[in-house]
C-alpha positions in Angstrom: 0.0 0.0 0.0 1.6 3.6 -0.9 1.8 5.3 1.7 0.3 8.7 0.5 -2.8 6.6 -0.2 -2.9 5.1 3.0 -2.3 8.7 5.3 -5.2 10.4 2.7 -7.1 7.3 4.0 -6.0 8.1 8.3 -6.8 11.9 7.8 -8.9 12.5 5.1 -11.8 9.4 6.1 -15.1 9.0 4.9 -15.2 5.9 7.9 -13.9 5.1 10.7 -13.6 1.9 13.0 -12.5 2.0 16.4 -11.4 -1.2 17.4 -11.5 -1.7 21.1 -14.3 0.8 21.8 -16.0 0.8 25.4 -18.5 2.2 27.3 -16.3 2.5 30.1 -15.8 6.5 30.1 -12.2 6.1 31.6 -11.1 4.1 28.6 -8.7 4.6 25.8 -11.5 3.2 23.8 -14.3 5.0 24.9 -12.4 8.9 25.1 -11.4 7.7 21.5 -14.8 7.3 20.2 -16.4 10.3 22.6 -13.8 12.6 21.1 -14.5 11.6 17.5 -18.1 12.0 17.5 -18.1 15.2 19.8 -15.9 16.8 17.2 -18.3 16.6 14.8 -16.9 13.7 12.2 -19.4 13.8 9.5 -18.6 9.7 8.3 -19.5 6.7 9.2 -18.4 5.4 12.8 -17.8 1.9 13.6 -17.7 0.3 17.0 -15.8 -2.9 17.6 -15.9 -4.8 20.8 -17.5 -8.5 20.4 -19.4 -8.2 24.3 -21.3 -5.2 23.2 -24.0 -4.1 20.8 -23.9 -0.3 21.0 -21.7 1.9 22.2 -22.9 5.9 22.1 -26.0 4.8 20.5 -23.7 3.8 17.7 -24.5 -0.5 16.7 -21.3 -2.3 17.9 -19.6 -4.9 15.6 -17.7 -8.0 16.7 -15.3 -7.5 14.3 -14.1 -4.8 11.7 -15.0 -8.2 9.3 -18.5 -7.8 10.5 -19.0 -4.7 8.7 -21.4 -4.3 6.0 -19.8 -1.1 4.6 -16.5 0.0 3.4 -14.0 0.9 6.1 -11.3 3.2 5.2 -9.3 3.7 8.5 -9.2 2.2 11.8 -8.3 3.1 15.7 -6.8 0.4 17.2 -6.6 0.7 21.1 -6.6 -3.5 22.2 -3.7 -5.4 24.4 -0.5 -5.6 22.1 -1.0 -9.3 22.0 -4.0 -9.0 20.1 -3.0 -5.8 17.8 -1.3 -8.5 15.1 -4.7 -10.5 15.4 -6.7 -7.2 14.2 -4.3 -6.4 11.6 -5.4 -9.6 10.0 -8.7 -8.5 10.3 -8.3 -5.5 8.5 -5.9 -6.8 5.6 -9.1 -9.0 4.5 -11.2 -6.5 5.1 -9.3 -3.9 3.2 -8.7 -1.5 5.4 -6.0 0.8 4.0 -4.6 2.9 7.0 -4.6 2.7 10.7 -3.5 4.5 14.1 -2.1 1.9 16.6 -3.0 3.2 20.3 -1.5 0.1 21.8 2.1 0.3 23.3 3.8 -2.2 24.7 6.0 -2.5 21.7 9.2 -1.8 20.5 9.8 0.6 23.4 9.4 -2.2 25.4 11.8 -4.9 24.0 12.4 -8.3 22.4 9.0 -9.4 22.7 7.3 -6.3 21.7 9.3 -6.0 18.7 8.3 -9.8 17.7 4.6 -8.3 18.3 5.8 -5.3 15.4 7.1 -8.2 12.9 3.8 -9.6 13.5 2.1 -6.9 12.9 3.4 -6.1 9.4 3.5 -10.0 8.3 -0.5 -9.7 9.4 -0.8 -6.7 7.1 0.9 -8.1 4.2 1.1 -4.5 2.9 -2.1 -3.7 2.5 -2.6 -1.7 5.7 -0.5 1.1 6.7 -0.3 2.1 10.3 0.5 5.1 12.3 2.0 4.5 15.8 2.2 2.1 17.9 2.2 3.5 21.2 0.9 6.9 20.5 -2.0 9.5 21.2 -4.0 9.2 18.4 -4.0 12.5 15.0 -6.3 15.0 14.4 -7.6 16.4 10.6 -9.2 20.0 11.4 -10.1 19.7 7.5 -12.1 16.3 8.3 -13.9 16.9 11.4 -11.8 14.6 12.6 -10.1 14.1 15.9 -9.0 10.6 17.1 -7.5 11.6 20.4 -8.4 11.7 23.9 -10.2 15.1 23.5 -12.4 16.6 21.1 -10.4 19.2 20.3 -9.9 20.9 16.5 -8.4 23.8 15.6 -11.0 26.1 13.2 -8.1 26.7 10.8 -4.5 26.2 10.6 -2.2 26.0 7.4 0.5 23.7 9.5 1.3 20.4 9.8 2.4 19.0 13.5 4.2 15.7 13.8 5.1 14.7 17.0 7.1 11.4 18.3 6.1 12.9 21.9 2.5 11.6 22.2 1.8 13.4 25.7 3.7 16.4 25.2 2.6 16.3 21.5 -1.0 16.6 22.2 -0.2 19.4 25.3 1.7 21.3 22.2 -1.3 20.9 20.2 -3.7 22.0 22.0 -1.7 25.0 23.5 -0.8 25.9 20.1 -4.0 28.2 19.1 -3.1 30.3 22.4 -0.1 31.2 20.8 -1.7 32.2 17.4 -0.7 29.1 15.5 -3.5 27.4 13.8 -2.6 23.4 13.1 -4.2 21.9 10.1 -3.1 18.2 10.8 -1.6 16.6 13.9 0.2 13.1 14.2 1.5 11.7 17.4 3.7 9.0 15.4 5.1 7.7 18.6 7.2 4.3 17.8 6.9 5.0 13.9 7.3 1.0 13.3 5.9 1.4 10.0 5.0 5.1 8.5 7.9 6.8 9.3 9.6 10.7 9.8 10.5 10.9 5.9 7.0 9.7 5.0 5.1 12.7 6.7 7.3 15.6 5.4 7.3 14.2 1.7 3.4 13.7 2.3 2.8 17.0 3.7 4.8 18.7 1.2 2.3 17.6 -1.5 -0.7 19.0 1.0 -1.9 22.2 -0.5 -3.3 23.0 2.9 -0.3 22.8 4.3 2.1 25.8 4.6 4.9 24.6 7.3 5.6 21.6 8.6 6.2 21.4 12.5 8.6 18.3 14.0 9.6 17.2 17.5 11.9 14.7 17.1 13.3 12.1 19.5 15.1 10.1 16.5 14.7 9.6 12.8 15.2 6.2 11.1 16.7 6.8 7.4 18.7 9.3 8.5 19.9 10.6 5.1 16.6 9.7 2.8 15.0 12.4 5.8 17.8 14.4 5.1 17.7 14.4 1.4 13.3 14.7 1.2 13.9 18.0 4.0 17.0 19.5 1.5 14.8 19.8 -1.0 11.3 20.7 0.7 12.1 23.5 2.5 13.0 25.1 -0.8 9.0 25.2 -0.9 7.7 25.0 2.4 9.5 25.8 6.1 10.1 22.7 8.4 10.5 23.9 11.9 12.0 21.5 14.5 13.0 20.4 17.9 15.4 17.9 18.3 15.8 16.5 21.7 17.9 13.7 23.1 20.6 16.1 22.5 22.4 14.6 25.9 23.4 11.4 26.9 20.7 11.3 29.7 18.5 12.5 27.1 19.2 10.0 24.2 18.8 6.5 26.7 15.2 8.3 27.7 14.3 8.3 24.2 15.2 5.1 23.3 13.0 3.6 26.2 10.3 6.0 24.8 9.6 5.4 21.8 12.4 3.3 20.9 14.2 5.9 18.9 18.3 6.2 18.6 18.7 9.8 19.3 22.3 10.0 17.6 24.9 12.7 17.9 23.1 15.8 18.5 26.4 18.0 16.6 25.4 15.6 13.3 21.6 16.6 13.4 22.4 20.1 13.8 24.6 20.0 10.9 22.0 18.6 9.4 19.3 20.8 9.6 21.2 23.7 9.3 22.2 22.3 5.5 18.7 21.0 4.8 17.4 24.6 5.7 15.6 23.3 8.8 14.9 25.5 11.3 15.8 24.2 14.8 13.8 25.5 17.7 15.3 24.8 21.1 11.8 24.4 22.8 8.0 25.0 22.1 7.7 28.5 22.9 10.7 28.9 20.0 9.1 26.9 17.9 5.6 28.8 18.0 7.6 32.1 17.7 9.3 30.7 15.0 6.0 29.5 13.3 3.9 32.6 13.1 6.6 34.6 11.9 7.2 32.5 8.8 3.5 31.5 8.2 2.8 35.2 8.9 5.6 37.9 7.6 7.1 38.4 4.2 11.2 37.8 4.4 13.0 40.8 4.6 14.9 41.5 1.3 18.0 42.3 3.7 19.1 42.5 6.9 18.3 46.2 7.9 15.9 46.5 10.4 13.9 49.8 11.9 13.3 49.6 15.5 10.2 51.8 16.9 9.2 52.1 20.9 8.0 54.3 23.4 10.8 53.4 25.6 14.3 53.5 25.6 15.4 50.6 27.5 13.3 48.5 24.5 14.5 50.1 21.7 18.3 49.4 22.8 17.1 45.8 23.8 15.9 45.2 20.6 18.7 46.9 18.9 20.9 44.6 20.7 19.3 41.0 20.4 19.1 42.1 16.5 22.8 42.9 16.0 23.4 39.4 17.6 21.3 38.2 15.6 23.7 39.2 12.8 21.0 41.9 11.2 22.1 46.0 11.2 20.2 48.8 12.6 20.8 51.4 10.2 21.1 55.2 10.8 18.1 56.8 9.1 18.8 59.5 6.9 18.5 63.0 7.8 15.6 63.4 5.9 13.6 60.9 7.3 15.0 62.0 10.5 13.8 65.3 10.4 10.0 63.8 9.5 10.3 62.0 12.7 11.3 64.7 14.6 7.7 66.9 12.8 5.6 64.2 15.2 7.8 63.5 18.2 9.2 65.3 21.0 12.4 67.1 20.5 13.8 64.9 23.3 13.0 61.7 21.2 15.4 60.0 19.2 14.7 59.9 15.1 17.8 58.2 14.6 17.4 54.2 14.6 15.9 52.9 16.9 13.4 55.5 17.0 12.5 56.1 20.8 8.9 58.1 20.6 9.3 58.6 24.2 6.6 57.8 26.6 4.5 61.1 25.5 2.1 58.7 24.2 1.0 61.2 21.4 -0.9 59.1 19.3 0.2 61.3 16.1 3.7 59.7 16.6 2.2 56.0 17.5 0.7 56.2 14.0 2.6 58.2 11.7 6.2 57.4 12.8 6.0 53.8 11.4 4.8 54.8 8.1 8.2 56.8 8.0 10.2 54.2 9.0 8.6 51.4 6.2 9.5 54.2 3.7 12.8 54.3 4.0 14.8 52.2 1.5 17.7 51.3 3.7 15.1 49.4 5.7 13.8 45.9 5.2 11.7 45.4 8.2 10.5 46.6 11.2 10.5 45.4 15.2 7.7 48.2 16.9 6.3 48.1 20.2 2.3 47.4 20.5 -0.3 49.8 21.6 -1.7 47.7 24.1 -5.5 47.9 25.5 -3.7 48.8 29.0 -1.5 51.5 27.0 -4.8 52.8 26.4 -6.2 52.5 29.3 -3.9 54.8 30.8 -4.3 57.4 28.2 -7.7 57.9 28.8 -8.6 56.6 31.9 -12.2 58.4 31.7 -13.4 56.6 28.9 -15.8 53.2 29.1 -14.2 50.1 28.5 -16.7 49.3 25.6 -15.9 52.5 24.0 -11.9 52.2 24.1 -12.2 48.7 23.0 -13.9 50.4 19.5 -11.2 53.0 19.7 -8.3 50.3 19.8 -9.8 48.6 17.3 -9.8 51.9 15.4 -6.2 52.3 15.8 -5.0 48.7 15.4 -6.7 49.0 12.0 -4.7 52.2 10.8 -1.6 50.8 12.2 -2.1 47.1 10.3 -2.7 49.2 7.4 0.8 50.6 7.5 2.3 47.2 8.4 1.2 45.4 5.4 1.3 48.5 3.1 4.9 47.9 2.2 5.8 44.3 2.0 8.0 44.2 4.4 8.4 42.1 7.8 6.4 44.1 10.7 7.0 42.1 14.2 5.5 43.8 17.1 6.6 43.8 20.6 3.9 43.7 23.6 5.1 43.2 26.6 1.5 41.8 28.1 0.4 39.8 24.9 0.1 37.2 26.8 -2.5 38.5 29.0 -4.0 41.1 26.7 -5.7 38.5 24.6 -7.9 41.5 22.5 -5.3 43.7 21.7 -3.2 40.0 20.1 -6.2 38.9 18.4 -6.5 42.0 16.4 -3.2 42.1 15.0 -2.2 38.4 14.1 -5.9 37.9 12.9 -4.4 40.3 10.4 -1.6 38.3 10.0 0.6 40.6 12.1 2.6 38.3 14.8 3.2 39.5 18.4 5.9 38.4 20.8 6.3 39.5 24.4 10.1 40.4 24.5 12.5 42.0 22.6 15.1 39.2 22.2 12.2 36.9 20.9 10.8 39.2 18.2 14.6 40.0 17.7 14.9 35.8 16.9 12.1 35.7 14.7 13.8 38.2 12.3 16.9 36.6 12.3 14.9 33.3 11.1 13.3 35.3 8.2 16.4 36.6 7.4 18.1 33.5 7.2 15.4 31.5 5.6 15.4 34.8 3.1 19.7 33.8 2.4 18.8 30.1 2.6 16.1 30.3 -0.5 18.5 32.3 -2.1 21.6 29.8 -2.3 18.7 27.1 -2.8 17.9 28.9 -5.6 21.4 29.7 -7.3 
């Protein structure tokens, strides 16, 4: 079985079976069968447990061969020692793809990885199979989430694959709090059978798919991974963490999910030539994520810096200059238009401090003036924030100020995206100022809450920009 056809089969199904379902509500295979229902799968759902005869007011089979209909994937959450009975079950039955629950497998030794050989010589081919010993995948564009929650993300243009299945699924869900939308999520756990290279060459055919996202204990076929990567992120980002990067590390991971963690030096290599981009943990990696999905790359490495405060604007000056960009002196001219809508203590230079006047003139013009300048290809600026406004007018109704905000957000986005050039915006409470966010990376404007990590997420664009450029050569 191909394996394309097999993982359009697992996240694109018009049927599913879960094998193992129960009405128990504490089971793996009654959460499994809850959480695909309760997120609203629109095919046909297949209980299979032989001591029951509904489950969720859905008719219970005794076996997936039982049947009457066509079944094009199946969850399989039995005892390992019955998983390579199943798969027999669904080889005759024609089953083409399925997501093994079940651990107890190669993570767990000699006998388990009999049980794997098993598996496969049960399956003769014909069925492909995520897992085992994983969390289950979700398919936002199918309705369709096979994990212990009911969870879908409304949109998302990125594709999660995670060897993690516990951490995976904490990413997942946490992922929309951070302004990342994920189109498709696989917790591949031991990946006995579909492995790392299949999912990046699959998801770099996906048209719904504008980055792929990887945590990565270990990778089997080291250099086919390595070649697919080289010459997909010439189309589409791949973003990953790597861990098992110690010693400690790499023995934890190989009791995990059975994965050889290998020489953490080689990977990086690796990546770096492949155009990957490492993340050293999730909150990188999100960072990392909606700056690529949302910014244009900067033609070059010049960067405008505009704040209210002082102490930012040098903070952000800094973490960009070791981030190998320049902060560029503006020229005089544009210097002296700064200095029109700022106070005369302010510095129109680069970074551009408005000063904490909070004259709104300057919070909207002085931007604009920045973005026009020709020796700059981007711009890190600090964010109006709802408690900014707050302060400024500390008379006025909350509904009202929120319509105000909005007001300004709008003219401001305006001037982001009027140029083409990358617009990262510092807010210091974004993560508790959920409104003011929303606004701007609903417009496709991203929003970090420190200087050194919006400083980060321009280096990445700028060396995604040189990357795609010596790919290109």
């Amino acid at each position: 079985m191909d394996v394309k056809e097999a993982l359009d089969s697992i996240l694109m199904p018009k049927s599913v079976a879960v094998i193992g379902a129960s009405k128990d509500p504490l089971k793996w295979g009654h959460m499994l069968l809850s959480a695909i229902i309760k997120g609203g799968f629109q095919g046909k759902i297949y209980p299979i447990n032989p001591r029951e005869e509904e489950i969720e007011n859905l008719k219970c089979y005794p076996s997936v061969k039982d049947v009457p209909e066509d079944v094009d994937m199946a969850i399989v959450v039995v005892p390992a020692k019955v998983v390579p009975s199943v798969f027999k079950d669904l080889s005759e039955k024609g089953v083409k793809g399925a997501v093994v629950i079940t651990s107890g497998f190669g993570e767990s030794g000699e006998e388990g990885r009999l049980l794997v050989e098993q598996i496969k010589a049960n399956a003769q081919g014909k069925v492909r199979f995520i897992g085992p010993n994983c969390m289950g995948i979700c398919s936002s564009p199918a309705k369709f989430s096979a994990l212990m929650i009911p969870f879908l993300h409304e949109k998302g243009e990125v594709a999660f694959v995670s060897q993690s299945g516990g951490y995976g699924l904490q990413l997942y869900l946490r992922a929309s709090a951070m302004g990342v939308g994920i189109n498709k999520f696989i917790s591949s756990g031991n990946e006995s059978d579909i492995i790392g290279v299949d999912y990046i060459k699959y998801f770099a055919d996906d048209p719904s798919v504008k980055l792929i996202c990887l945590y990565i204990e270990g990778l089997r076929k080291g250099r086919e991974w390595y070649e697919a990567a080289k010459e997909i992120t010439k189309n589409k980002p791949i973003v990953a963490i790597k861990v098992g990067t110690t010693e400690e590390g790499g023995k934890a991971a190989a009791s995990h999910t059975g994965s050889l963690s290998g020489s953490d030096k080689i990977y990086d290599a690796a990546f770096k030539q492949a155009g990957v981009i490492r993340a050293r943990d999730a909150s990188e990696m999100f960072d990392f994520i909606k700056g690529l999905i949302y910014a244009p790359l900067p033609k070059g490495d010049r960067i405008g810096v505009v704040s209210n405060s002082g102490g930012i604007a040098v903070e952000t000056a800094d973490a960009l200059i070791n981030n190998g960009l320049k902060v560029p002196v503006l020229r005089e001219e544009a210097q002296k238009e700064i200095l029109k809508v700022i106070p005369d203590f302010g510095n129109p230079r680069n970074p551009v401090d408005l000063t904490a006047s909070l004259n709104m003139n300057s919070f909207l013009r002085v931007p604009d003036i920045v973005l026009s300048q020709p020796e700059i290809d981007g711009l890190i600026t600090i964010g109006l924030g709802t408690s900014i406004l707050q302060t400024m007018f500390p008379d006025v109704a909350k509904e009202d100020l929120s319509g105000i905000y909005k007001w300004i957000s709008e003219q401001l986005i305006t001037t982001y995206k009027k140029y083409e050039k990358p617009v990262l915006v510092i807010n210091p409470a974004a993560d508790i100022e959920t409104e003011s966010t929303k606004i701007m990376e609903d417009a496709r404007i991203p929003v970090y809450t420190t200087p050194e990590r919006a400083a980060d997420v321009m280096g990445v664009l700028y060396r995604r920009k040189l990357y795609l450029d010596r790919a290109k050569a």
